[in-house]
N, C-alpha and C positions, 0 to 999 in steps of 0.2 A: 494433504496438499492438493490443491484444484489447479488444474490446467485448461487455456479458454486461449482460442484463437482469436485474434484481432487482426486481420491481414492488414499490414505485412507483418503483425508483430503477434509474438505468444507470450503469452503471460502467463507464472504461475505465483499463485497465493498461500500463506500459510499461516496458520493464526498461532496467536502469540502468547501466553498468558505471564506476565511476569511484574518485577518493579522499576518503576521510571529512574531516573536522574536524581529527580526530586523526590526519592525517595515514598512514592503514592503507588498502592497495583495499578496496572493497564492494561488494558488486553489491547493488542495490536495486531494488522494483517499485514505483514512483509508481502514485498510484489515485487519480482522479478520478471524484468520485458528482455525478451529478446529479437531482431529480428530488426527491420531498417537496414540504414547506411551505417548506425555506430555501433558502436560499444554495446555491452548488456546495462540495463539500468535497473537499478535499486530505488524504493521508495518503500513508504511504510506509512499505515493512516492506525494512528494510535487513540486514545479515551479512556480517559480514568475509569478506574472499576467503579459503576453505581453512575457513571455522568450518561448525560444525553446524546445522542448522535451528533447533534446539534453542535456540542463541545469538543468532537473530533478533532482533531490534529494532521496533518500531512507532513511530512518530512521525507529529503531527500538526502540519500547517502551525498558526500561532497564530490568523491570522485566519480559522480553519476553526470551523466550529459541532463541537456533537457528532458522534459519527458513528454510526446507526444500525448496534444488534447484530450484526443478520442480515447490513449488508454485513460488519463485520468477521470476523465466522464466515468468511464466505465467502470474503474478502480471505488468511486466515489459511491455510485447505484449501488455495487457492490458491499461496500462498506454500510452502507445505508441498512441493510438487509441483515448483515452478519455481524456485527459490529453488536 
């Protein structure tokens, strides 16, 4: 698990290795933000096992608020990298 400050917000990362929905492997990076005015938020940037970065996926827990820009930029570079 990575931990990375984003003021006002921290975020931590953890990578995922398992099967989707749709029954295909995916490796996925769950992201936990804490830190703002609300809530903690959940999000997750997922990609078929063997697909391109390019094919990545974002998805947001339902009971998660918005999720600020900056972390998603970041979430994103991120993924880009490790994904």
């Amino acid at each position: 698990m990575k931990a990375v400050s984003l003021p006002p917000f921290e975020v931590t990362v953890q990578a995922v290795e398992g099967v989707g929905v749709d029954g295909v492997d995916e490796v996925s990076l769950e992201f936990k933000v804490v830190g703002g005015a609300g809530p903690s938020l959940w999000f997750a940037i997922f990609k078929p096992e063997g697909a391109s970065t390019s094919e990545a996926c974002l998805t947001v827990d339902p009971q998660s608020g918005p999720i600020p820009l900056p972390v998603v930029a970041w979430a994103v570079s991120y993924a880009e990298s490790h994904l």
